[in-house]
VODREN-66853 format. One line per field, with one value per residue (C-alpha): x, y, z; residue number from 1. Coordinates in steps of 0.5 Angstrom, whole numbers, plus 500, padded with zeros to 3 digits. Example, Ala and Ser with C-alpha at 12.3 -4.5 7.8 and 13.67 -1.06 7.14 Angstrom:
BEGIN
c1 <- [525; 527]
c2 <- [491; 498]
c3 <- [516; 514]
pos <- [1; 2]
This chain:
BEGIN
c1 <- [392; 399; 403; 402; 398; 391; 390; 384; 382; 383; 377; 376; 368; 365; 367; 365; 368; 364; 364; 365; 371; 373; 372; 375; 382; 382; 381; 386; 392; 389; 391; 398; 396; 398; 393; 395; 390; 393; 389; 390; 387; 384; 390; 394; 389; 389; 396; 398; 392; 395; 403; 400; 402; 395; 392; 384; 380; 374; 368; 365; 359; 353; 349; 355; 360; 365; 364; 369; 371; 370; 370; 371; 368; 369; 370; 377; 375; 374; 379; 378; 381; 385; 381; 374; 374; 374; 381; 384; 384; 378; 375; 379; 377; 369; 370; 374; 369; 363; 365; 366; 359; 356; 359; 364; 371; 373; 371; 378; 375; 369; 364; 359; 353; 349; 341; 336]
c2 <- [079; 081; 076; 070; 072; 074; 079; 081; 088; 086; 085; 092; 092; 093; 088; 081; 075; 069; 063; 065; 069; 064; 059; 062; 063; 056; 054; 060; 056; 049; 053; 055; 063; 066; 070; 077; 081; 088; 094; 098; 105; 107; 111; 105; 101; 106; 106; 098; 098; 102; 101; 092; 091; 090; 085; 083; 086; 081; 081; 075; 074; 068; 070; 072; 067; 071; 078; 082; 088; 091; 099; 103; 109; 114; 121; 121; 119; 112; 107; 101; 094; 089; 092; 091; 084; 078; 076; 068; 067; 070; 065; 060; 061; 061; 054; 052; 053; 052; 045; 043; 045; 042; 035; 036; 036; 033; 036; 036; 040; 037; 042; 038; 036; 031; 033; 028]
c3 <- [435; 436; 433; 436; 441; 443; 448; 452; 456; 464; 468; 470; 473; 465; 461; 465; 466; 462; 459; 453; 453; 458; 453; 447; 452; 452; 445; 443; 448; 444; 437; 440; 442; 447; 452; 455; 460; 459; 459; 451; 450; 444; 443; 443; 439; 433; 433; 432; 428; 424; 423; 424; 430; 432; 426; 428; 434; 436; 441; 444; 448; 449; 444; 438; 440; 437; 433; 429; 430; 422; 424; 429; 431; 436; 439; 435; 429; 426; 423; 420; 423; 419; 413; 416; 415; 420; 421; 420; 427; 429; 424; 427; 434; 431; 428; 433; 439; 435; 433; 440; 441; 435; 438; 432; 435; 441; 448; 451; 457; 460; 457; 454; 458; 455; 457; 458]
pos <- [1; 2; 3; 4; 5; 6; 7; 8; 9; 10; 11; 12; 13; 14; 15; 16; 17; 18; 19; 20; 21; 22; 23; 24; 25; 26; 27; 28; 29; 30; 31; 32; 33; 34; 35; 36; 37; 38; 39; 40; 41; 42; 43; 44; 45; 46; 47; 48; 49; 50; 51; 52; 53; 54; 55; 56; 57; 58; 59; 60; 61; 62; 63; 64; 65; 66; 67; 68; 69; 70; 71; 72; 73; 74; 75; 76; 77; 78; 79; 80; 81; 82; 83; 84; 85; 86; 87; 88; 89; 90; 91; 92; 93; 94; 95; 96; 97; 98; 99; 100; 101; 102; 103; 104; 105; 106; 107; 108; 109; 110; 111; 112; 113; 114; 115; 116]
């Protein structure tokens, strides 16, 4: 997070474009964020982490929905990442979607299929 907006790495060929990030892009503008695709080097990612500018770090996929990103580890050296917690908007963005998911908040998107 930056400020009031999310961004996530452009689509390159090694991060896939799902429908899980897709999802929590769309639930992130029904919240009232902003999206972003740019590209962040490691160098620029421990920067803003550590001057605040860059608050929470997340991952999602199918089977984690979405992960906080606590620590990070690299040839650099390591950080911690909004003091290796999940962040107040990762959390809501969780809820948010698993909500939809569990039949709880509205489906403003069309997503849910009833199966039968």
């Amino acid at each position: 997070m930056y400020g009031n907006k999310i961004v996530t790495p452009t689509l390159t060929g090694s991060l896939l474009a799902g429908v899980t990030r897709d999802s929590l892009l769309s639930v992130a503008r029904d919240l009232g964020y902003e999206s972003e695709e740019a590209r962040v080097s490691i160098d620029q990612w421990r920067t803003d982490s550590e001057n605040g500018t860059l608050t929470e770090v997340f991952a999602c996929g199918t089977a984690a929905v979405i992960t906080p990103v606590g620590t990070v580890k690299c040839n650099g050296g390591e950080w911690q990442q909004s003091g290796g917690e999940p962040g107040e908007v990762t959390l809501k963005l969780r809820e948010a979607l698993l909500d939809i998911q569990r039949g709880k908040a509205e489906d403003r998107h069309g997503w849910m299929h009833e199966l039968g």
